[in-house]
C-alpha positions in Angstrom: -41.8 66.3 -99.6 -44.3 63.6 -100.8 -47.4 64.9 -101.2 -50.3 62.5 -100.1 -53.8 62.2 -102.3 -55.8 63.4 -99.4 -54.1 66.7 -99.2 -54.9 67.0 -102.8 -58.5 66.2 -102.1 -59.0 68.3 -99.5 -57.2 71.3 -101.6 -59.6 70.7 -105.2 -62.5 70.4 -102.7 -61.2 73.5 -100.5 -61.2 76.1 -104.2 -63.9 73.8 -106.0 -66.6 73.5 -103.3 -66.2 77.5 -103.3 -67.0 78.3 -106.9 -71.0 78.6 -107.6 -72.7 77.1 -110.2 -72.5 80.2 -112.4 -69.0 80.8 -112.8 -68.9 76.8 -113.3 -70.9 76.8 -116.6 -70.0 79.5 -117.5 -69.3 80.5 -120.9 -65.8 79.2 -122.5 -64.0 82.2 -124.9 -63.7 79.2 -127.0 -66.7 77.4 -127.3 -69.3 80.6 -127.7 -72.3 79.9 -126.3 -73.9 77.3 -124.7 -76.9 75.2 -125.8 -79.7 75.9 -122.8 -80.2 72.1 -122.8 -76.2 71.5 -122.2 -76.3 70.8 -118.4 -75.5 68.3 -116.2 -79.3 66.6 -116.5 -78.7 66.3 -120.3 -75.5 64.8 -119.7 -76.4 62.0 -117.4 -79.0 61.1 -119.4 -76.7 59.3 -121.6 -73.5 59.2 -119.9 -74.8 57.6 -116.6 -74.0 54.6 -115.0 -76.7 51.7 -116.5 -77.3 53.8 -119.7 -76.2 52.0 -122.9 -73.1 51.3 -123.6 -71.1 54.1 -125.7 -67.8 53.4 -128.2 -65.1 56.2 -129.1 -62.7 56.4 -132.1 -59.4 54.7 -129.9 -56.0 53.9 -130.8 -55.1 51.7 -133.7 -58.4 52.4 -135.4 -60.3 50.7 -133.0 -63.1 51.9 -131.2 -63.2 51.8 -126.9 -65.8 51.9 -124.6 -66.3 55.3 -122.7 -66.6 55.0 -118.9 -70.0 56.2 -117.5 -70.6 58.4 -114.5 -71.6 56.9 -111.1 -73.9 59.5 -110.0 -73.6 58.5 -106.2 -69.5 58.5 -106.0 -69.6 62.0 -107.9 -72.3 63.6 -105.4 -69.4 62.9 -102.5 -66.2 63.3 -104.5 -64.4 66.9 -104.7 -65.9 67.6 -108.3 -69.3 66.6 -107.0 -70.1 70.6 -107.5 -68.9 71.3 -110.6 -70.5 71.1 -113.7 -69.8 68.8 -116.8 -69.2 71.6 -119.3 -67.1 73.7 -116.8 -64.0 70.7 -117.7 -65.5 69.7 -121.1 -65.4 73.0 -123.1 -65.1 71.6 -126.3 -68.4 70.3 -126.1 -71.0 73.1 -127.2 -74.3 70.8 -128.5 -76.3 67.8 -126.3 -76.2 65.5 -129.6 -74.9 62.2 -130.1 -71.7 62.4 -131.6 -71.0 66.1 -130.1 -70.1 68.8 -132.3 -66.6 69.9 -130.7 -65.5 73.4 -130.9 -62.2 73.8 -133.1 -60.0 75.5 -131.0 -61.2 74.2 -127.3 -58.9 71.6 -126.0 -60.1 68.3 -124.6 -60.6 67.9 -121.0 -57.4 68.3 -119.2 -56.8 68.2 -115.3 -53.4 68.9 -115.7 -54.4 72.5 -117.6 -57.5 72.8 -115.4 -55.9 72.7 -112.0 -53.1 75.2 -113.1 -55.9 77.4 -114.2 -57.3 77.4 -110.8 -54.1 78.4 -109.3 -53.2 81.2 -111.5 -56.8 82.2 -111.3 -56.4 82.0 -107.6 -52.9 84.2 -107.5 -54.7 87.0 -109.6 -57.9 87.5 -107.7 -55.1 86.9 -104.3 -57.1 83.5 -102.6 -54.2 81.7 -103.2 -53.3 82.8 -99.2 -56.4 81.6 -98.2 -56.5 78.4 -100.4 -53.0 76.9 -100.2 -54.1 73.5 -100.8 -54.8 74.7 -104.3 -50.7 75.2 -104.9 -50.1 71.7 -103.2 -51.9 70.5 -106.3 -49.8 72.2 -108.3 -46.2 71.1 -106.6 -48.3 67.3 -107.9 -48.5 68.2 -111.3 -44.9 69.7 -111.4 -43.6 66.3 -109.6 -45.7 64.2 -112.0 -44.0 66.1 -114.8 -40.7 64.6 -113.8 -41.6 61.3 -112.8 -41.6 58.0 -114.3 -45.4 58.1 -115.1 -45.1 61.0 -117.5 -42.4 59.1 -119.5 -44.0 58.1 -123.1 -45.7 55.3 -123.2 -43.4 52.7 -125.3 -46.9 50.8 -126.9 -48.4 54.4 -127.3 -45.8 57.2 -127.7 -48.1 59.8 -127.6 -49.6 58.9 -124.5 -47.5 58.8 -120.9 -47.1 55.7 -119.0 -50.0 56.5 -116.8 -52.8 59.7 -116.4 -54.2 61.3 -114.0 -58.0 59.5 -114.5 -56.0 56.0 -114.6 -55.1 56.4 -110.6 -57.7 59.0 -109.4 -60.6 57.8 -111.3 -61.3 61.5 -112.6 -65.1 61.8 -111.8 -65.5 60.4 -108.9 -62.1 61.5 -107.7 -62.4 61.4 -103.8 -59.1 60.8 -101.5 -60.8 60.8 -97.9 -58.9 63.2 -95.5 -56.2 60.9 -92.2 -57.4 59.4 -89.3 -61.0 58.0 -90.8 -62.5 54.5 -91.6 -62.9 55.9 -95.3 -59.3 56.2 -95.5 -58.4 53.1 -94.3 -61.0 51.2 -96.9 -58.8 53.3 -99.6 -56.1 52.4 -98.6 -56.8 49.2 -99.1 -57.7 49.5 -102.6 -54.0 51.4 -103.7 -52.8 47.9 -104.6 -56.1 47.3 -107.3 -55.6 50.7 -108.5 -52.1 50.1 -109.1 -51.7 46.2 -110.0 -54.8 45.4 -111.7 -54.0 48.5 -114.5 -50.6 48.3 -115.1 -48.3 46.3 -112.6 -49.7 42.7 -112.3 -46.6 40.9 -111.7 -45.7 42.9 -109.2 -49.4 42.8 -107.3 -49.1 39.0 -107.6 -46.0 38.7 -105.4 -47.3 41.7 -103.3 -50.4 39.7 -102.7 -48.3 37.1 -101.3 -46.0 39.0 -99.1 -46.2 39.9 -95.0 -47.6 43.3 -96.7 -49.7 42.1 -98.6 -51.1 39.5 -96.2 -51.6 42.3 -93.9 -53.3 44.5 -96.0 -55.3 42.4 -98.4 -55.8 39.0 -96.2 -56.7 40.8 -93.3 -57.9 44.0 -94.2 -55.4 45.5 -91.9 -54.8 49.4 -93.2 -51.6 49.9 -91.4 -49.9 47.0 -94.0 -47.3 48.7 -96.4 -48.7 49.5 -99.5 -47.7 50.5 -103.0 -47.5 54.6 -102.4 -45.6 54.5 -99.3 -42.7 53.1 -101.0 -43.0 54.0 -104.7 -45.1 57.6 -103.5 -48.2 59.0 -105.3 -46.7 61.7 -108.2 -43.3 62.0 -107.6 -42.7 57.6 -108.7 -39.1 57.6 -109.9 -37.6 54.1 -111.6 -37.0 51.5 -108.9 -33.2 51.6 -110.2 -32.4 55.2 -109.5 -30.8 57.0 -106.9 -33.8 58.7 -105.7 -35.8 55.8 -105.2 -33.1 53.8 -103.5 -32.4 56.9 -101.0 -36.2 57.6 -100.3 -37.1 53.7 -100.1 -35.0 53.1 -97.0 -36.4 56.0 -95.8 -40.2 54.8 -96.5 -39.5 51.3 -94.7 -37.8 52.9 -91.8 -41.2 55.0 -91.2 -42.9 51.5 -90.2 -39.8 49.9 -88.9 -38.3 52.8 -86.9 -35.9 50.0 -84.9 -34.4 49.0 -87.9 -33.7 51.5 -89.6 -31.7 53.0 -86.5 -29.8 50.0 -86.4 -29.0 49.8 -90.1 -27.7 52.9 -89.9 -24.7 51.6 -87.4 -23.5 49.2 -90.1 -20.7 50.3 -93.2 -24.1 49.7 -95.6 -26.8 52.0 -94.2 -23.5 54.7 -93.2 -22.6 55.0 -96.5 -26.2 54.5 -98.1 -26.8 57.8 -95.3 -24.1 60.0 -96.9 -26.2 59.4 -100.4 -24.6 56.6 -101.9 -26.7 53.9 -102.9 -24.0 51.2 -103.9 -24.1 49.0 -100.7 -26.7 46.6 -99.6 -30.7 48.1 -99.0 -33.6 46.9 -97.7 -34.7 45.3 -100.5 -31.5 44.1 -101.6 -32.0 42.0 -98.4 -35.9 41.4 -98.0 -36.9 41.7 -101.5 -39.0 44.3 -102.6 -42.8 43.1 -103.3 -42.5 39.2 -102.2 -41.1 39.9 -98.6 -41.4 37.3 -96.7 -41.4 36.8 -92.8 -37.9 36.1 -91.8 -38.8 32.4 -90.5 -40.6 31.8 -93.7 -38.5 29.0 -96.0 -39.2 31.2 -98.9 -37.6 34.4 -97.2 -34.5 36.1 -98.6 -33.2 36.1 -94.7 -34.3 33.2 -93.5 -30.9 31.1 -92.5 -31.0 28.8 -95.5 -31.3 31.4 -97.6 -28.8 33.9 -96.4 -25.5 33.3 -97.6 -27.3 33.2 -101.3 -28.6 36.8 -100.8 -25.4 37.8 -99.4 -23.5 36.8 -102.3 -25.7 38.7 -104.6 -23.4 41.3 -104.3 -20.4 39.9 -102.0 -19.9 37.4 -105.1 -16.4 38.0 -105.8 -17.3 39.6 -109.2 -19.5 42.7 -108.4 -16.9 46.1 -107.4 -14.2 43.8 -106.8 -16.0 42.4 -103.6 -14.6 39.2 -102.4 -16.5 36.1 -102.2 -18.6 35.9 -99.2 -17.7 33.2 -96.8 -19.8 31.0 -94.2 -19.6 33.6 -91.3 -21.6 36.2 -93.4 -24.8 34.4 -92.0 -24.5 35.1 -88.7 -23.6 38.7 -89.1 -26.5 41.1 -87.7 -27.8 43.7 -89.5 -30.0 45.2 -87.1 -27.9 44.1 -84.5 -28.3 47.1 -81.3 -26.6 47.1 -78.1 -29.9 47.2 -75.8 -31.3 43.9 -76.6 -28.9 41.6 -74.4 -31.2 38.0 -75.2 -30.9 38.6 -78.9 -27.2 40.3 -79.0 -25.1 39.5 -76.0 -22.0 40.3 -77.5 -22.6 43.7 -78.2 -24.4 44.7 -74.9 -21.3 43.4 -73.6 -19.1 45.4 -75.5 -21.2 48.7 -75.2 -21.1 48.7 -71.7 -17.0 48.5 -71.7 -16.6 50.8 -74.7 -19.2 53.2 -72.5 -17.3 52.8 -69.1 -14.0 53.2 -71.0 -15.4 56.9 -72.3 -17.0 58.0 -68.9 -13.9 56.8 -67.2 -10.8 58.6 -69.5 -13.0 61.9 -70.3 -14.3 62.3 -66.8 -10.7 61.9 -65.3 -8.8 64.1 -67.6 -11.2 66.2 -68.3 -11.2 67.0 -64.3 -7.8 66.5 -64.6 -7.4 70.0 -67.0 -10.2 72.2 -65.2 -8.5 71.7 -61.8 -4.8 72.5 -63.9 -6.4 75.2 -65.4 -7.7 77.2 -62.1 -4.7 76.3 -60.3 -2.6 78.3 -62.8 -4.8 80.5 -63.4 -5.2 81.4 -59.8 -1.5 81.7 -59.6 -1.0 83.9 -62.8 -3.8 86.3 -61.1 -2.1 86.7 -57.5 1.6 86.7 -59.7 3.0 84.0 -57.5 5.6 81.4 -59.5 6.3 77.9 -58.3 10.0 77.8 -56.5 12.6 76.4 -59.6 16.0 75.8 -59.5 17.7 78.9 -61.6 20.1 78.3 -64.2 22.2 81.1 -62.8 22.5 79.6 -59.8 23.2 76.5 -60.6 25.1 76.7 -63.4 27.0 80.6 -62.7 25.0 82.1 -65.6 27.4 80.5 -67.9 24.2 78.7 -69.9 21.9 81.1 -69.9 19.8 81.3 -72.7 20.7 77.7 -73.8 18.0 75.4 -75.2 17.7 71.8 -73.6 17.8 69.0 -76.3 14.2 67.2 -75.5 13.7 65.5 -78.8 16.1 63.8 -81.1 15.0 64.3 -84.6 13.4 60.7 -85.8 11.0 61.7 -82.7 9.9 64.8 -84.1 9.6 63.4 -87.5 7.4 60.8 -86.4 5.4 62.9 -84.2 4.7 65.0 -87.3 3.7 62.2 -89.6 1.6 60.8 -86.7 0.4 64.1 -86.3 -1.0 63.9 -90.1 -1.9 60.6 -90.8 -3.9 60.8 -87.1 -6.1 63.5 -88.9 -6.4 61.7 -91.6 -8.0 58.8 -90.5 -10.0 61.0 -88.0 -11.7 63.0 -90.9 -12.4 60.1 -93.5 -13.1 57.9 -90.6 -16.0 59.9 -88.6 -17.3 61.0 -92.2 -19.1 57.6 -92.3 -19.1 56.9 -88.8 -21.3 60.4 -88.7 -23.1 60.0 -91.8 -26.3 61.0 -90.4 -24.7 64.3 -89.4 -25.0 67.6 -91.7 -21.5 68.0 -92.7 -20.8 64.2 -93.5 -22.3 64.0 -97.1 -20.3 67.5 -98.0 -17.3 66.0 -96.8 -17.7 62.9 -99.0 -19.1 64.4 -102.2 -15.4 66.4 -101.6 -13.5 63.7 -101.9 -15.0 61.7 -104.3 -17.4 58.9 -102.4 -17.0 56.3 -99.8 -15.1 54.6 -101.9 -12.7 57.3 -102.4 -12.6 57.6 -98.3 -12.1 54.2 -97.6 -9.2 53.8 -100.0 -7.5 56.8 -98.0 -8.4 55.3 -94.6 -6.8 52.2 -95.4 -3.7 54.1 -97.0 -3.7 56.1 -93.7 -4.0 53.1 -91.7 -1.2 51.7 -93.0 1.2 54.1 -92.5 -0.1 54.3 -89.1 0.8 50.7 -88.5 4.3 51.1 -90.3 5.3 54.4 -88.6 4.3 52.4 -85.0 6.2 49.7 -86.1 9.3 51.7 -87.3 9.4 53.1 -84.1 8.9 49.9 -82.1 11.1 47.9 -83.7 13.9 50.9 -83.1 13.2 51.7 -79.6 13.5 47.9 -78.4 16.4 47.2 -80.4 18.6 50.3 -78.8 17.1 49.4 -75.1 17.8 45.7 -75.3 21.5 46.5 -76.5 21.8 49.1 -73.9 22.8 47.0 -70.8 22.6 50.1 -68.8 19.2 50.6 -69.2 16.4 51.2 -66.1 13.4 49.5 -67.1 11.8 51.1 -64.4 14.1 54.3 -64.1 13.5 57.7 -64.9 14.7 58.0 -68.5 11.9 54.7 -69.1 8.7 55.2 -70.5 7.2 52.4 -68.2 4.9 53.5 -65.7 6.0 53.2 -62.2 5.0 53.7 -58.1 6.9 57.7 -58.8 3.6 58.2 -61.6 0.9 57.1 -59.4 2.8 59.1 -56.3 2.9 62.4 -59.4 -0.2 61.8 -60.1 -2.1 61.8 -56.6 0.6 64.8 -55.9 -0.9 67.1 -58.8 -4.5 66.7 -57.6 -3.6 67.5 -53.9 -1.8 70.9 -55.7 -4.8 71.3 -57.7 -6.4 72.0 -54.1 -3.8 73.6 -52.8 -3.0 70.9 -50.5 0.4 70.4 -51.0 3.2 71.4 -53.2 3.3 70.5 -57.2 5.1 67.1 -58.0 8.9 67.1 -59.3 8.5 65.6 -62.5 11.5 63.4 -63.7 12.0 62.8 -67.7 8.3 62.1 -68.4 5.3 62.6 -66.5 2.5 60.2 -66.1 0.3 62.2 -68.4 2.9 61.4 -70.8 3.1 58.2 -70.6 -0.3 57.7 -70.6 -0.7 59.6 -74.1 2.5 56.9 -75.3 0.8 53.8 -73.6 -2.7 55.2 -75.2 -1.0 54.6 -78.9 -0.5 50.9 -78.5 -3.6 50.3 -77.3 -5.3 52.2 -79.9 -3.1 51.0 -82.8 -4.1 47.2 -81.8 -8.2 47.9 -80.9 -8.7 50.4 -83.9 -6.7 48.3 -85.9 -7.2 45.1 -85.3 -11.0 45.6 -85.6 -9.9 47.5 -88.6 -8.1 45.2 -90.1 -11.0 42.4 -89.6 -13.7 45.1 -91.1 -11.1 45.6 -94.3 -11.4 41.9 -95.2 -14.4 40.4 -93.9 -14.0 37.7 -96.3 -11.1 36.6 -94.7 -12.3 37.3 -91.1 -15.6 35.1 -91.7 -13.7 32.2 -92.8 -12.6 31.6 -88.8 -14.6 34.0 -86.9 -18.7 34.2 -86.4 -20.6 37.1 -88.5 -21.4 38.7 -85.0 -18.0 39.8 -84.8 -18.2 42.5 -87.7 -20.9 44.5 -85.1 -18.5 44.2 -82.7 -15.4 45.1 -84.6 -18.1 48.3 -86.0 -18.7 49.3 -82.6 -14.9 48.7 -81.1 -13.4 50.3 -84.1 -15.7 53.5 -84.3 -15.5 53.9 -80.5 -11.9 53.9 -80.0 -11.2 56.2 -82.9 -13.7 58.8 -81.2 -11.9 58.3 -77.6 -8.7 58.9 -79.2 -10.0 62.0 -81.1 -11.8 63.5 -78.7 -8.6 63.2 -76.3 -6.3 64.1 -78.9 -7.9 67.2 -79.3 -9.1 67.9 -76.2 -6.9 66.7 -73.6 -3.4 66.7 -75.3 -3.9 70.1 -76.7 -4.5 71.3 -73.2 -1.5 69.2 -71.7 0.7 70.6 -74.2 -0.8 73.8 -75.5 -3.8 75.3 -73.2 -2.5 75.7 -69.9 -2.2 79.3 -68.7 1.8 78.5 -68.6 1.9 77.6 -72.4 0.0 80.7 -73.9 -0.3 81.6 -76.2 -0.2 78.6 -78.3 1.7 76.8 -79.7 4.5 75.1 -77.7 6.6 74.3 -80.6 9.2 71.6 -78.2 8.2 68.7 -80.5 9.3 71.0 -83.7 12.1 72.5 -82.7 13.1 69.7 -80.3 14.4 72.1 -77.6 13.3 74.3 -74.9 14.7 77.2 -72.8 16.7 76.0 -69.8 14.4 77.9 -67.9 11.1 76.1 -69.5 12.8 72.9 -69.1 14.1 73.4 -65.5 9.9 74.4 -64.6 8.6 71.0 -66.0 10.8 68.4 -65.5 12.6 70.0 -62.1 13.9 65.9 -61.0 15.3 65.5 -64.5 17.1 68.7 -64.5 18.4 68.2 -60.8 19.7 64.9 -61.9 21.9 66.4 -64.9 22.8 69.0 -63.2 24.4 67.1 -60.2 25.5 64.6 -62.5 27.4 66.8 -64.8 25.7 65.7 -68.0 23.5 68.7 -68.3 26.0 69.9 -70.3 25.5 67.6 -73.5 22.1 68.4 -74.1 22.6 72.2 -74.3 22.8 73.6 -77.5 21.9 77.2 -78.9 18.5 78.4 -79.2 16.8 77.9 -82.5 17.1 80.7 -85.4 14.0 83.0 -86.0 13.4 81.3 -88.9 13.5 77.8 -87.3 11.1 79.2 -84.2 8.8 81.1 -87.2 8.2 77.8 -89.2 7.6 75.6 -86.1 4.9 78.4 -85.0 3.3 78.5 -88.2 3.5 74.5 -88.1 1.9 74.3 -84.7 -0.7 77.0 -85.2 -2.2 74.8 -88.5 -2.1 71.6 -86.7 -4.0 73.3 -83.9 -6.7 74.3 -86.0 -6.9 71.4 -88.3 -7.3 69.7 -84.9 -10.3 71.5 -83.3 -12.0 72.1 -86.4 -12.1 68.1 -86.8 -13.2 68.3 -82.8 -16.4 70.7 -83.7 -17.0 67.9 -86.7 -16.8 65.1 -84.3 -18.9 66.3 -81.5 -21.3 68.0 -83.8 -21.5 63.6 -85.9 -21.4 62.9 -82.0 -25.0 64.8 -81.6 -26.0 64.7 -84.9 -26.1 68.3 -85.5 
């Protein structure tokens, strides 16, 4: 996108180098014809470098001192070939004090280059001379850039010209990779600084940049185009500048920029939001300063103060930042264990954890998924218990209560808020991914997305808690009740007995398991909640008031919180959508989609009988089956609960192809 000045050189060399002397002085429409003493000899004899000095009307009434020509740089620059009159047309006599012809305009490389292009287009070069429309794209980014605002001293005039930077006659940007580039390189910060920016080339001089490249005449030291650019030099307080700045220090500092992109700040600064904290914002812009250097912005005396430059309690309603702040990382990564212990530590868990729940369950369903599949194909049914049978065919076509209705209702709204915090969550967690910016811009900004997530989470936490506080309060007044029996949620020797039983059907090695009220799987997706609601939220709840969490915790636990928190939400989702919807929806048994039990709360006798044979046994020889039979739901009520399931379903998968495609930054 940003052009570099040795492109440009190469491309006015590439057309000019190519145009003979003839068609250079050649006669202007404008300026009739020339004077056979007008050429470049005649010229140079005043206008050379060491010939007397020469005074032009200037601004103000004042006269100024024309520049002369140094023959030597202007034989090896890109305009070494062309002739003096072919740019100054409205000169048409070699006298002092040059008649100038009325209606030529004044020397122009904005006018002249276009020329060359369209001249180029018409005669059809243009394919052969690209370079020459690079020049071009310059001139159009120029245009719009802070350099061709007015002037405020001199309206009439822009902020800077083309001559001011590129020295117009002996214009010469040596092409990459040579030891003529490197020694101009090192004189960007003159070009720019001495001219027009002298503040600023007084603290760069001073910097570890400017150290580099001034004090040791080391090339490879940042200098003022690699962050500001050549044409396209926006205001240091717009948008584009903050976005492509980060950008421009991540080139050099690769490391960095990876890990700054991990933390809330470089996510949301990645979705094109430039309110949170920057490089600069950190490092300073021109004075950097080595991060053990007294004077630096990072250095840990310092810290706390540039923190609070924007966590200072005032500034978008961000709370004061506290003591811990200093010790938060950054550019903390997870592969340097000397430097950051804590969150090597924590990757390798959060890493084991992922390998070891996706590769088991993921196993898990394949095997389920031949085995059924193998059994639809030969037409062979596992051996149930018939309701006729059992029952004289009196209940047939009754519907087995599974699901009272505050389970259903909280299912649902688990169902939604669960999306919701998955699709405002991974938006910043996947900033870097191609749909993440859309998705923001949608809904308003990160700021917008955060205040959701939070109003998300917290229904979350209350719906948990509703539920918790109702499910222990009815089991510790039930006297009755089997902790460890078959109506409790509690995992026991009969899940780890079900579960090595599927796996040996799987192979065919032995029958399939009697499952009892709930099945391991089950349990494990129940269990799997109160684990998640106290990682993700916990960590959550730390990231949502870091003030607060600073005041008794160490800064290095926000990278960790960061990590936990964003890892947990993407085992969960990934499961969610993966492994429960094949559990519950995706088996060979269950389609097509959806099974609507946990909408309609019921399910045929028959169904029920098939999945839960031990539960069904038990009622039946109990006597008690008889209670939880009821009619089958109306058309209406089955309709609604397919339509229901069918848009969860799809809301679901289409957040799984957003969060694997953040996952590999597609």
């Amino acid at each position: 996108m940003y052009k570099n000045l040795a492109v440009r050189a190469i491309a006015v060399c590439a057309f000019l180098f190519a145009v003979p002397a003839s068609a250079a002085t050649a006669k202007s429409p404008a300026a009739g014809p020339w004077p056979s003493q007008l050429d470049d000899a005649t010229c140079l004899t005043c206008h050379a470098t060491g010939k007397r000095k020469i005074e032009v009307p200037g601004n103000d009434d004042e006269n100024r001192p024309l520049a002369h020509v140094d023959t030597a740089k202007l034989d090896q620059s890109v305009h070494g070939k062309v002739q003096c009159v072919a740019c100054h047309t409205d000169i048409v006599d070699a006298k002092e004090n040059h008649a100038k012809a009325a209606d030529a305009v004044k020397p122009d490389c904005v006018s002249c280059h276009e020329r060359l292009w369209e001249d180029a287009r018409k005669t059809g070069v243009d394919k052969t001379r690209p370079r020459l429309g690079i020049v071009v794209d310059n001139i159009a980014a120029y245009r719009d850039s802070f350099h061709a605002r007015p002037d405020a001293d001199n309206p009439d005039q822009p902020k800077a010209t083309c001559h001011q930077c590129h020295a117009t006659h002996e214009f010469s940007v040596p092409p990459k990779g040579g030891p003529a580039r490197d020694q101009w390189r090192l004189g960007i910060p003159k070009t720019c600084g001495a001219q027009c920016h002298e503040d600023q080339l007084e603290d760069f001089e001073t910097s570890v940049h400017g150290e580099l490249l001034l004090g040791k005449g080391d090339p490879k030291g940042a200098t003022c185009t690699d962050c500001h650019t050549s044409h396209e030099v926006v205001g240091a307080s717009s948008d584009p500048f903050k976005i492509h700045n980060v950008e421009a220090c991540g080139d050099c500092h690769k490391d960095e920029l990876h890990s700054y992109r991990d933390t809330y700040h470089g996510q949301v600064h990645k979705l094109g939001f430039t309110y949170t904290a920057k490089c600069s914002n950190c490092h300073g812009s021109h004075g950097i300063k080595a991060g053990d250097d007294p004077e630096s912005k990072v250095h840990p005396d310092n810290r706390l103060k540039t923190c609070r430059s924007c966590h200072n309690g005032k500034k978008d309603g961000l709370p004061l930042a506290s003591e811990g702040f200093i010790t938060f990382g950054p550019h903390a990564n997870s592969h340097d264990f000397d430097k950051y212990p804590q969150m090597w530590i924590t990757t390798k868990f959060m890493v084991g954890l992922l390998i070891g729940v996706f590769a088991f369950f993921w196993l898990h369903c394949i095997l389920w998924y031949y085995r059924e599949w193998q059994e639809r194909k030969a037409r062979k049914t596992e051996t149930r218990i018939r309701t006729e049978e059992a029952l004289g065919g009196q209940y047939a076509g009754k519907h087995f209560v599974r699901f009272a209705w505050g389970w259903r209702v909280a299912h649902l709204c688990f169902a939604l808020v669960t999306m919701t915090l998955v699709l405002t969550g991974t938006t910043v967690m996947f900033a870097d991914s191609s749909w993440a910016p859309v998705v923001a811009e949608a809904f308003g900004g990160p700021k917008v997305l955060g205040f959701i997530h939070r109003i998300a989470a917290a229904f979350f936490v209350g719906i948990f808690m509703i539920h918790f506080i109702y499910v222990m309060q009815k089991l510790l007044r039930d006297k009755s009740f089997r902790w460890f029996g078959p109506d409790s949620l509690i995992p026991n020797w009969k899940d780890l007995k079900d579960c090595w039983g599927m796996f040996k059907w799987f192979v065919g090695k032995g029958p399939r398991p009697q499952f009892d009220r709930w099945t391991y799987f089950e349990k494990f997706d129940y269990w799997a909640v109160f684990w998640g609601v106290n990682i993700i939220g916990w960590s959550g709840l730390m990231l949502a008031f870091p003030h607060v969490t600073a005041q008794f915790l160490p800064g290095w636990v926000f990278n960790v919180a960061t990590l936990v928190h964003g890892e947990e939400a993407f085992l969960a989702a990934v499961f969610l959508f993966t492994v429960h919807f094949f559990n519950n929806h995706f088996r060979p048994d269950k389609l097509p989609p959806p099974d609507v039990v946990m909408f309609t709360g019921t399910q045929s006798i028959e169904e029920f009988s098939h999945e839960h044979p031990a539960q069904y046994k038990r009622l039946v020889e109990s006597g008690e089956i008889e209670q939880y039979l009821v009619d089958a739901p109306s058309r209406q009520m089955h309709v609604g609960s397919v339509i229901l399931g069918l848009t969860l379903i799809t809301a679901g998968l289409t957040l799984l192809v957003l969060v694997t495609t953040g996952f590999f930054k597609i």
